[in-house]
VODRENLUM-81551 format. One record per residue (C-alpha): x, y, z. Coordinates in Angstrom, 3 decimals. Layout:
! residues N
NODE;u;v;w
NODE;X;Y;Z;
...
! end
This chain:
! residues 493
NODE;u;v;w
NODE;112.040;71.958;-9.096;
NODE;113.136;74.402;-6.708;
NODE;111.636;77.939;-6.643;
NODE;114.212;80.664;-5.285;
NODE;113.724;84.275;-4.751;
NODE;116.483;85.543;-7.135;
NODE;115.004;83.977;-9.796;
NODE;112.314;87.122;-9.974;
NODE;114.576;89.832;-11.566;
NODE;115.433;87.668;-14.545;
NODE;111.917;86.907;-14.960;
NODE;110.450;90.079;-14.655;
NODE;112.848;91.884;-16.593;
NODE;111.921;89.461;-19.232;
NODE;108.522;89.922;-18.910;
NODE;108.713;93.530;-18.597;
NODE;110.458;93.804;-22.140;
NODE;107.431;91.536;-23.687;
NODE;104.919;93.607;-21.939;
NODE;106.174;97.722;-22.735;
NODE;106.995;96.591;-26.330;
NODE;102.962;95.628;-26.888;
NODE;102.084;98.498;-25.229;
NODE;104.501;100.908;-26.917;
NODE;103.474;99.040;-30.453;
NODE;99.327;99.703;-29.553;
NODE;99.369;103.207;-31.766;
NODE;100.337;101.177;-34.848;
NODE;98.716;97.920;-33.971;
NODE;95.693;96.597;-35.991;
NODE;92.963;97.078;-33.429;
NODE;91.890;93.606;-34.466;
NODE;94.585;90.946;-35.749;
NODE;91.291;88.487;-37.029;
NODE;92.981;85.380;-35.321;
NODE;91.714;82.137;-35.660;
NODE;90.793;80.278;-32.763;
NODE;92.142;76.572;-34.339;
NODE;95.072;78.386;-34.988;
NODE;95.269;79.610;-31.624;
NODE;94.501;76.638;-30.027;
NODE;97.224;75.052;-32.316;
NODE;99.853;77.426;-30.743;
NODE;98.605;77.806;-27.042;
NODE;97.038;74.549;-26.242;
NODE;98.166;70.822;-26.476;
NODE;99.194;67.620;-24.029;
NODE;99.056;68.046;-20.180;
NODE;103.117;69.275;-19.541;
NODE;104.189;65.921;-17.406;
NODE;107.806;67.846;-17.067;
NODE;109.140;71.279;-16.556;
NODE;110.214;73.739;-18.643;
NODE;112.552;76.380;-18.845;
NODE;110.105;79.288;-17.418;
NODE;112.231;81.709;-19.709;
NODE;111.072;79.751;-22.238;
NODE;107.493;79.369;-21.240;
NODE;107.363;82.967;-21.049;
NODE;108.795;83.455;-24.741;
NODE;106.780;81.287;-25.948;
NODE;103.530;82.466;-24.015;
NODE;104.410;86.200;-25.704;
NODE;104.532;85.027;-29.316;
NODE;101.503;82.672;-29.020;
NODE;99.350;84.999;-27.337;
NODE;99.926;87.955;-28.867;
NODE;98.743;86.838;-32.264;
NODE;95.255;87.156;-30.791;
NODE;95.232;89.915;-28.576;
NODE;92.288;92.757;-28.925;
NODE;94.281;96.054;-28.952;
NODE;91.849;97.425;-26.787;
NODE;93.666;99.521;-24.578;
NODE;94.665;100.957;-27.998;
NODE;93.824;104.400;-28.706;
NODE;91.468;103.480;-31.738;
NODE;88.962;101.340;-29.613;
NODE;85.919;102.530;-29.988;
NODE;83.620;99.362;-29.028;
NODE;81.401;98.412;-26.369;
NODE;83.133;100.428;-23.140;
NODE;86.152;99.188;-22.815;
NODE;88.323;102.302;-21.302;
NODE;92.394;101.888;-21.797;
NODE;94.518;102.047;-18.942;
NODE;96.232;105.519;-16.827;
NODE;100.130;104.280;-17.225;
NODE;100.436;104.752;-13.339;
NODE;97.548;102.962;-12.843;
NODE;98.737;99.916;-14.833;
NODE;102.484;100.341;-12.812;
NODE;100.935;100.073;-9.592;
NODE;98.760;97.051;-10.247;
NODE;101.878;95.472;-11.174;
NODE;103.106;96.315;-7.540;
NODE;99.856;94.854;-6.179;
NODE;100.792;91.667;-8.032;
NODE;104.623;91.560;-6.488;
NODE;103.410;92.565;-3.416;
NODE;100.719;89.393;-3.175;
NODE;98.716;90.934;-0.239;
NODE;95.051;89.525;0.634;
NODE;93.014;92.136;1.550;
NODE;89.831;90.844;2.921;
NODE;90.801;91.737;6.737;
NODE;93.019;94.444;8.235;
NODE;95.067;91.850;9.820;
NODE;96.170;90.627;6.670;
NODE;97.513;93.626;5.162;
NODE;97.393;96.757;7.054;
NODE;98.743;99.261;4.435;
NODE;96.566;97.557;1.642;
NODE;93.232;98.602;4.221;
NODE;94.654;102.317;4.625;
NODE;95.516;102.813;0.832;
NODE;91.587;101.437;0.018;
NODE;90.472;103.212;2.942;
NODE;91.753;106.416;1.359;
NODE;90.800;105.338;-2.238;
NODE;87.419;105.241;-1.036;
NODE;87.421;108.094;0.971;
NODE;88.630;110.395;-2.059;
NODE;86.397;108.629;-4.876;
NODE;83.287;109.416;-2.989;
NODE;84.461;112.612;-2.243;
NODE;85.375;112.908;-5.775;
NODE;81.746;111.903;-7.397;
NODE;79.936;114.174;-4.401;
NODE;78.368;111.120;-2.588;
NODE;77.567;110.935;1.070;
NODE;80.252;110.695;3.475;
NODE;78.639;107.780;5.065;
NODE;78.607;105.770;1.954;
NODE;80.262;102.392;2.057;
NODE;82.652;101.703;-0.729;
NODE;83.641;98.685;-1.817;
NODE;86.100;96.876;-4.681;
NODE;85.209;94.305;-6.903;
NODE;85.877;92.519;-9.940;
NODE;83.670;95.018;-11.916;
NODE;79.953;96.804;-12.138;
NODE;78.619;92.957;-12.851;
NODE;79.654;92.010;-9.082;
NODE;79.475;95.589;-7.900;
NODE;75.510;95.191;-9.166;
NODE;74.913;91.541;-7.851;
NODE;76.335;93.098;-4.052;
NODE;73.966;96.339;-4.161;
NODE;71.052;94.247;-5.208;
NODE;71.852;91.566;-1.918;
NODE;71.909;94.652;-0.006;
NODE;68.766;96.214;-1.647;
NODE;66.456;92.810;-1.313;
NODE;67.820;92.336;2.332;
NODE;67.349;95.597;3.289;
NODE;63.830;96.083;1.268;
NODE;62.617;93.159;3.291;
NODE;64.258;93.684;6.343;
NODE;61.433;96.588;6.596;
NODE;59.187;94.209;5.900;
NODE;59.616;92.206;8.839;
NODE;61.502;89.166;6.847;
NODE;65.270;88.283;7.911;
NODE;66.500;87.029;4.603;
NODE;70.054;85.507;6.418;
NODE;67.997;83.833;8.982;
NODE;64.725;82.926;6.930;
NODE;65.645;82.693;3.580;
NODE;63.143;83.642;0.630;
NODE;61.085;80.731;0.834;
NODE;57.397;82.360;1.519;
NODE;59.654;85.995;1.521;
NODE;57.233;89.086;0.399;
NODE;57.529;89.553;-3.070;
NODE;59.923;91.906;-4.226;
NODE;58.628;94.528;-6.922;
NODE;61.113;95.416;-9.431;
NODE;60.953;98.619;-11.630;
NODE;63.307;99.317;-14.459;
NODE;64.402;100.974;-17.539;
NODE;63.105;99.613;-20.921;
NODE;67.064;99.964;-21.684;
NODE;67.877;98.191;-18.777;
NODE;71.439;96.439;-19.007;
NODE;71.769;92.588;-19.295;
NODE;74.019;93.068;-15.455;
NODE;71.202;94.204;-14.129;
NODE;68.876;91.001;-15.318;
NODE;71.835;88.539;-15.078;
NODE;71.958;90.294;-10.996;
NODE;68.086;90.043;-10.459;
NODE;67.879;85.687;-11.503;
NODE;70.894;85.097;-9.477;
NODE;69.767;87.061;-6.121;
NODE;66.525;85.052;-6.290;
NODE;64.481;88.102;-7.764;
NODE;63.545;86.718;-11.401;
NODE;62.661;88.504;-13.930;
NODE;58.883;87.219;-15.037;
NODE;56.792;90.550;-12.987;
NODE;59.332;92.903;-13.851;
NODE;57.565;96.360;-14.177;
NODE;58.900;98.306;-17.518;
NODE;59.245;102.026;-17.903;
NODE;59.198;103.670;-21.014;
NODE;62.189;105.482;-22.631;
NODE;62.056;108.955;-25.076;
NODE;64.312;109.107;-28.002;
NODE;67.596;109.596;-26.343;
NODE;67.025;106.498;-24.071;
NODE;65.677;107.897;-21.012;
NODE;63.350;107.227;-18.481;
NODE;60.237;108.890;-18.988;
NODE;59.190;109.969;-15.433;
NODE;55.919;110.614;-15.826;
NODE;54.684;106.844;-16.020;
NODE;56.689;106.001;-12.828;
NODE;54.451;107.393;-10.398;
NODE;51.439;104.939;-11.977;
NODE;53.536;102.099;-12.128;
NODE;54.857;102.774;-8.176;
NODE;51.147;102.826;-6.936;
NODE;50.846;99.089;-8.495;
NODE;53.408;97.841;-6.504;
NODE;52.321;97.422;-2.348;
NODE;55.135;96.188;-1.288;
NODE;58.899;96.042;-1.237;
NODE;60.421;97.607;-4.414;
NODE;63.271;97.901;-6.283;
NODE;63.887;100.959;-8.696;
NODE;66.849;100.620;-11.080;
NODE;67.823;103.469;-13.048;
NODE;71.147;104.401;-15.171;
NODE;73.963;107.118;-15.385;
NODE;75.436;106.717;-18.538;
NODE;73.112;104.512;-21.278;
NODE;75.297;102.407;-22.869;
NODE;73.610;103.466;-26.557;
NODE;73.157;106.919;-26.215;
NODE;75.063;107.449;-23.077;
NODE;71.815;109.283;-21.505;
NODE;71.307;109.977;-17.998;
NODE;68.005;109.123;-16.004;
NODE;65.869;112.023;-14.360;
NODE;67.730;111.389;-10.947;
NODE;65.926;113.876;-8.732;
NODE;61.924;112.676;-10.303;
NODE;63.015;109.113;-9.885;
NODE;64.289;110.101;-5.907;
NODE;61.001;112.129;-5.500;
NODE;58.817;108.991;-5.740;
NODE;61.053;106.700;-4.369;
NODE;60.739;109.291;-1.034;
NODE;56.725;109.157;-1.772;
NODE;56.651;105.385;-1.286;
NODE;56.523;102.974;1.640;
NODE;59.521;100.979;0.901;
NODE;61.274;101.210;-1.852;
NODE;65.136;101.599;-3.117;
NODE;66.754;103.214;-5.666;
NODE;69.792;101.832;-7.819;
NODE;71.667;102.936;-10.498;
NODE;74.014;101.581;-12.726;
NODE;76.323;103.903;-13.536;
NODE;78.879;101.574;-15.130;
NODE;79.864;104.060;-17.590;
NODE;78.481;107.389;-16.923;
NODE;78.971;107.859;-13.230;
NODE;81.832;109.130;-13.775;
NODE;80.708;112.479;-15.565;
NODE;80.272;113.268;-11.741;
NODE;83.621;114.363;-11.193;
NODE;83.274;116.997;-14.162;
NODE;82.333;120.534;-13.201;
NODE;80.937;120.214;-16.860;
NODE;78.910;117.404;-17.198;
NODE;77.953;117.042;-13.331;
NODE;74.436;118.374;-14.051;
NODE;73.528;115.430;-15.914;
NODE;73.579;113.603;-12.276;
NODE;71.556;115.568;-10.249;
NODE;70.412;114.191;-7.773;
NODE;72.448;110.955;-7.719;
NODE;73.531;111.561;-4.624;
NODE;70.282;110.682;-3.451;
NODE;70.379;107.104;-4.724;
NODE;70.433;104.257;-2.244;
NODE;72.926;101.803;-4.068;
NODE;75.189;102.752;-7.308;
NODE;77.416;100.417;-9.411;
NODE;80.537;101.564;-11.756;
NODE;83.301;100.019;-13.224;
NODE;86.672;101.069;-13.183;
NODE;88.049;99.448;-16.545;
NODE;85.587;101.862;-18.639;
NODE;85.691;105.732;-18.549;
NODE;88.226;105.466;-15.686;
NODE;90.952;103.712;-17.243;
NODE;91.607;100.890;-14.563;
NODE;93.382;97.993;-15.070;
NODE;90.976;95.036;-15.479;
NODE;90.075;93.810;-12.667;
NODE;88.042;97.284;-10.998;
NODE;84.854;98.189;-10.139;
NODE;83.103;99.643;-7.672;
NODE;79.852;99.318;-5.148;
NODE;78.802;102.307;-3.406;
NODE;75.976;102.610;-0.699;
NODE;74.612;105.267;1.159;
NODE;74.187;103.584;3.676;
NODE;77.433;101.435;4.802;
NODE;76.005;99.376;7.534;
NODE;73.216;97.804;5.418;
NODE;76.211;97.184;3.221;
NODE;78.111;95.361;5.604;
NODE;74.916;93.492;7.147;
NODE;73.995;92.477;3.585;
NODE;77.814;90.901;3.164;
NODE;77.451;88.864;6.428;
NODE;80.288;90.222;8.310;
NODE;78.646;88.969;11.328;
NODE;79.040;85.515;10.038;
NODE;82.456;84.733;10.428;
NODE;84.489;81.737;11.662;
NODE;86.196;81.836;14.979;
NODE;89.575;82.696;13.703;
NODE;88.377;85.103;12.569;
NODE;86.406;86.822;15.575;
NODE;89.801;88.839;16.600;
NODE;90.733;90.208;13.002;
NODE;86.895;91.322;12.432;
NODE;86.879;93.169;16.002;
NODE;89.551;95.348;14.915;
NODE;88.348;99.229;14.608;
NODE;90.038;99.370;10.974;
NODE;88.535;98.623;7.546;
NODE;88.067;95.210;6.958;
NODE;86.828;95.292;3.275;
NODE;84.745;91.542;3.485;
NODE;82.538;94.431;4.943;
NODE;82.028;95.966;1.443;
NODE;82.130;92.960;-0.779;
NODE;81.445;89.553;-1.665;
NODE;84.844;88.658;-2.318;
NODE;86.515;86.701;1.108;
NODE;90.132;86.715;-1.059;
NODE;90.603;89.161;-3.552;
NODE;93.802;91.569;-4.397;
NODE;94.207;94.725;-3.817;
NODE;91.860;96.234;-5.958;
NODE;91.560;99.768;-5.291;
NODE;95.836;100.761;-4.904;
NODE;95.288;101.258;-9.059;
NODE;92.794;103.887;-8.080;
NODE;94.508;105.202;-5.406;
NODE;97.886;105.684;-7.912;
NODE;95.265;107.155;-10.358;
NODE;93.439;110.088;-7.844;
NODE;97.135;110.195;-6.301;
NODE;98.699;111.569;-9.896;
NODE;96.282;112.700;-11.743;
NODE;94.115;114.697;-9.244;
NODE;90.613;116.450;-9.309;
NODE;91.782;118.904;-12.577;
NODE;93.581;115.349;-14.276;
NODE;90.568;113.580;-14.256;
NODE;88.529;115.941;-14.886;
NODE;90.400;116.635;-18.067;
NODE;90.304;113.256;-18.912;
NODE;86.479;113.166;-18.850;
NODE;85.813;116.341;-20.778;
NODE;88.121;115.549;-23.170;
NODE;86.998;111.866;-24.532;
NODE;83.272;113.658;-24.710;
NODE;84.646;116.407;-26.974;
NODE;86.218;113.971;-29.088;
NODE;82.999;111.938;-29.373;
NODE;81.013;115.223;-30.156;
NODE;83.847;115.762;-32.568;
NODE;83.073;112.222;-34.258;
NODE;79.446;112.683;-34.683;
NODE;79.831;115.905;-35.874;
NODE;81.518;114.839;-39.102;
NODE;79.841;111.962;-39.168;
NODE;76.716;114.169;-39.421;
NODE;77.828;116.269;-42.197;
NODE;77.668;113.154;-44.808;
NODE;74.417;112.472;-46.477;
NODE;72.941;108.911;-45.050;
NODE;74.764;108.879;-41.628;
NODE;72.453;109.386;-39.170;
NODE;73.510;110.292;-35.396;
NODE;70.421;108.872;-33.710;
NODE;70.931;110.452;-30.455;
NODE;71.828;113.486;-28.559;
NODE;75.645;113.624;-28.191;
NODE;75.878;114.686;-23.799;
NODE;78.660;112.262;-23.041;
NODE;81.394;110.345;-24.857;
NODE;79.136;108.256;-27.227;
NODE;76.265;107.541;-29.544;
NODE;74.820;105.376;-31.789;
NODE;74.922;105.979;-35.593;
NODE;73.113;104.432;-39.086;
NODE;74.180;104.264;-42.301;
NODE;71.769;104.418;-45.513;
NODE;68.902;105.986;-46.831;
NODE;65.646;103.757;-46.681;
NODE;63.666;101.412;-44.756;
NODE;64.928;100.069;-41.945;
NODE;65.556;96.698;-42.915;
NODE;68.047;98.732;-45.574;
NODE;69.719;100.585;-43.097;
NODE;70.066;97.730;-40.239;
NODE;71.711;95.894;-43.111;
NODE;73.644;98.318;-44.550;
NODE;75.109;99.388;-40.917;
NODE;76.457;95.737;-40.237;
NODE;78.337;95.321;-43.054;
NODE;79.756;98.793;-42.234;
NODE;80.860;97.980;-39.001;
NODE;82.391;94.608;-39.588;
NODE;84.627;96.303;-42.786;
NODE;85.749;98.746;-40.066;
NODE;86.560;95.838;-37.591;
NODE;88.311;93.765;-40.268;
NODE;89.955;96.713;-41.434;
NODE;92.317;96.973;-38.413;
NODE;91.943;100.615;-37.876;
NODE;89.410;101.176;-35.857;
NODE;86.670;99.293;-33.865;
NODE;83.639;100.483;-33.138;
NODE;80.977;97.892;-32.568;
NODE;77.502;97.177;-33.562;
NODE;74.505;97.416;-31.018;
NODE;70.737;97.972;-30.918;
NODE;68.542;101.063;-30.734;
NODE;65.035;100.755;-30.063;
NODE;64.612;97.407;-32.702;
NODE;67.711;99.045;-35.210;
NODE;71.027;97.974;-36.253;
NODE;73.383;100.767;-35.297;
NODE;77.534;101.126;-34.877;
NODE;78.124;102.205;-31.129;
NODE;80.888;104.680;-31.189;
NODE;82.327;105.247;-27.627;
NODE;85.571;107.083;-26.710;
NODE;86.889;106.002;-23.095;
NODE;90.415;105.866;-23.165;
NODE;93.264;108.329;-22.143;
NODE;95.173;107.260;-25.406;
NODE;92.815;108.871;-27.950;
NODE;93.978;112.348;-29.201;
NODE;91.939;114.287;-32.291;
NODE;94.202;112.688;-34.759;
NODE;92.852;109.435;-33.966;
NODE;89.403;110.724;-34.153;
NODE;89.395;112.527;-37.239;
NODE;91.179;109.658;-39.204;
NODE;88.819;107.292;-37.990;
NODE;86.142;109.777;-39.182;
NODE;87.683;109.468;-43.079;
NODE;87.880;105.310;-42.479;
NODE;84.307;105.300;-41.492;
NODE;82.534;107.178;-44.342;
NODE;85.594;104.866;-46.744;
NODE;83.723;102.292;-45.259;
NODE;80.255;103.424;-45.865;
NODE;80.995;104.246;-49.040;
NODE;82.283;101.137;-50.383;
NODE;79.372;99.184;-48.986;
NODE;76.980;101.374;-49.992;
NODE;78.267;100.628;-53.883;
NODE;78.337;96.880;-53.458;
NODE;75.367;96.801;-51.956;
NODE;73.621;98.428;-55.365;
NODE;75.797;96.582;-57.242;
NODE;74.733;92.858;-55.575;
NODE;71.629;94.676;-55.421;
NODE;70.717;96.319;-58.593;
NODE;66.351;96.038;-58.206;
NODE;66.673;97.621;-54.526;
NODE;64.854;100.855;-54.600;
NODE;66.774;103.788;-52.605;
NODE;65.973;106.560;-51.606;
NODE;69.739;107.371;-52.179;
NODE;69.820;107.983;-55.521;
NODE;73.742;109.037;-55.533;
NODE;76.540;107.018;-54.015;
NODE;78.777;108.471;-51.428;
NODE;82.087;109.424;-52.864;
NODE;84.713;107.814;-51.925;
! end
């Protein structure tokens, strides 16, 4: 079967038609179609092909099939976990990155795909009022862009130390203290068992209502650990999307003999580029490693996110760009960006021309717009939300979400109560928000991320959610007609 080069247009056209009807059919979509995974399997799986097919026909066939159980998640009703939609240019030059098939590890390989992440880089840190020095690198999202920082923290921790972990390994390494959050991500855990770390002596720091470090305990907990230590803090909580005391977490990171400080700003990093909602960063700049993803508040295409470190050439020593092979030794001597230097990834596409498109179009005032705008609409959520008896907003409302409970009464009441809530809403179709935990509680995370969502969306959503509280709320009492409430009247519906 012969492969020619004409044979693109027809193909792409075709896919092109598949792909801009979804997206132009996401306002009116059901967020969630409820598909079946047998039934799924039924239409997309089956025999090994042992012949080829018509690829027209492949890709008509992988259209209908799939699309039956596609999450409308760049959607403008999404409202679950932080999943961001996409910036149309954004999504239009990532299609251009696919076409144009580059590698990007080494400047050799694709000169113009090193200058346009050069310049990415360049104009994101400039944009989020980082160091100039920082190193910038592209990955697959904040789970890699957290495993990379954390190499480059425990190498660097214990390169003070007097311990070489590319030559010696960690076998008999110091130990490496680790201080974090009591709202500390699962990325950040899943980062710490793979790098060697482990989580058994992790030292926990207490969190106040809103989800934030406390930073009075820190100082106590520093002066128990004598050695190298790891401090990881967050921009953005993914519950209450709080902010960590920045500059008190710096301060005693400065007041101690070896430490680091990293935060995961996955979500909330981003408030940086808002003249509005920088304050609640102060003093990030001051961090020694931070994570984000692209995909969330940023609207990426998936795959993006990002590693940033102050300092670039503990970046690049951590990533082992020494450690190349000999055919290699010319395109690493080259004076331009090689981008192995800011990542783990040796092969990798061209992750950062989406971002480039993005800051390119958009601009300082664009995204800054963008930012402001989806926390507005989440204060706008919460505020209605609010006004009906037995909806409790159990957080401060600083960024673009919060977590919510439905009921009157005991907790095991209202954890219940909120579940069933959120999964009518997800069946429903309408919108999706998604459930989560608060300090041991049952809540429905509400999170707006994506450019899509207007007030419309918002204040409909707002009437399907207290539909939805109200109905469950009634066949609660009615499957339970002994529970004692403190809600003695139903919410209208």
């Amino acid at each position: 079967m012969s492969h020619q080069f004409n044979q693109y247009r027809q193909l792409l056209n075709q896919s092109f038609d598949h792909t801009v009807s979804y997206l132009e059919s996401l306002p009116d979509r059901p967020v969630d179609k409820l598909a079946i995974s047998e039934s799924l399997r039924q239409a997309i799986g089956g025999a090994l092909p042992l012949s080829s097919s018509s690829p027209d026909t492949v890709l008509q066939q992988l259209a209908e099939n799939v699309e039956q159980g596609l999450m409308s998640s760049g959607g403008p009703r999404f409202f679950g976990y932080a999943i961001g939609g996409t910036f149309p240019v954004s999504l239009a030059a990532d299609w251009m990155v696919s076409a144009w098939d580059q590698n990007v590890p080494y400047y050799v390989s694709s000169p113009s795909m090193a200058i346009v992440e050069e310049t990415a880089a360049e104009w994101m840190i400039e944009l989020l009022g980082l160091s100039k020095q920082s190193g910038l690198g592209f990955t697959s999202g904040a789970q890699e862009a957290i495993y990379t920082a954390l190499i480059t923290a425990r190498n660097t921790l214990l390169q003070r130390a007097g311990w070489d972990v590319a030559k010696q390994g960690l076998y008999d390494a110091p130990r490496v203290h680790v201080v974090v959050s009591d709202q500390i991500h699962s990325t950040i855990k899943r980062a710490l068992s793979m790098i060697g770390i482990g989580l058994e002596n992790i030292h926990t720091i207490p969190t106040d209502s809103n989800l934030r470090i406390i930073p009075k305990y820190l100082p106590d907990i520093l002066s128990r650990c004598d050695g190298p230590t790891l401090i990881c803090a967050q921009a953005g909580c993914i519950d209450s999307g709080a902010f960590d005391p920045f500059e008190a977490l710096a301060d005693c990171v400065a007041d101690h003999p070896n430490a680091w400080l990293h935060v995961d700003g996955a979500i909330g990093l981003w408030a940086a580029a808002s003249e509005r909602q920088c304050h609640l960063l102060k003093g990030i700049e001051r961090a020694d490693s931070i994570d984000t993803d692209g995909h969330k508040w940023f609207n990426m295409p998936y795959d993006c996110g990002m590693v940033i470190v102050k300092d670039a050439a503990a970046l690049a020593c951590a990533m082992g760009g020494s450690n190349m092979g000999d055919y290699l030794n010319d395109a690493m001597a080259k004076p331009d960006r090689n981008a192995i230097n800011f990542g783990i990834a040796a092969s990798r596409r061209a992750r950062g021309v989406p971002v480039y498109a993005a800051i390119k179009t958009l601009g300082k005032a664009g995204i800054e717009a963008h930012l402001d705008t989806c926390c507005d609409l989440a204060k706008r959520m919460a505020d209605t939300l609010a006004q009906i008896e037995g909806i409790t907003i159990l957080n401060d409302v600083i960024s673009n979400r919060f977590s919510a409970q439905f009921g009157i009464g005991d907790d095991t009441f209202r954890n219940h109560l909120t579940e069933r809530v959120v999964h009518r809403l997800q069946q429903d179709g309408y919108c999706y928000p998604s459930t989560s935990g608060y300090k041991g509680l049952k809540t429905m995370l509400f999170s707006v991320l994506s450019c899509h969502t207007n007030e419309q969306d918002i204040d409909r959503s707002a009437e399907k959610i207290i539909e939805a509280y109200a109905i469950e709320l009634n066949r609660y009492h009615l499957e339970n007609p002994s529970h004692e409430s403190k809600q003695a009247d139903v919410v209208s519906e």
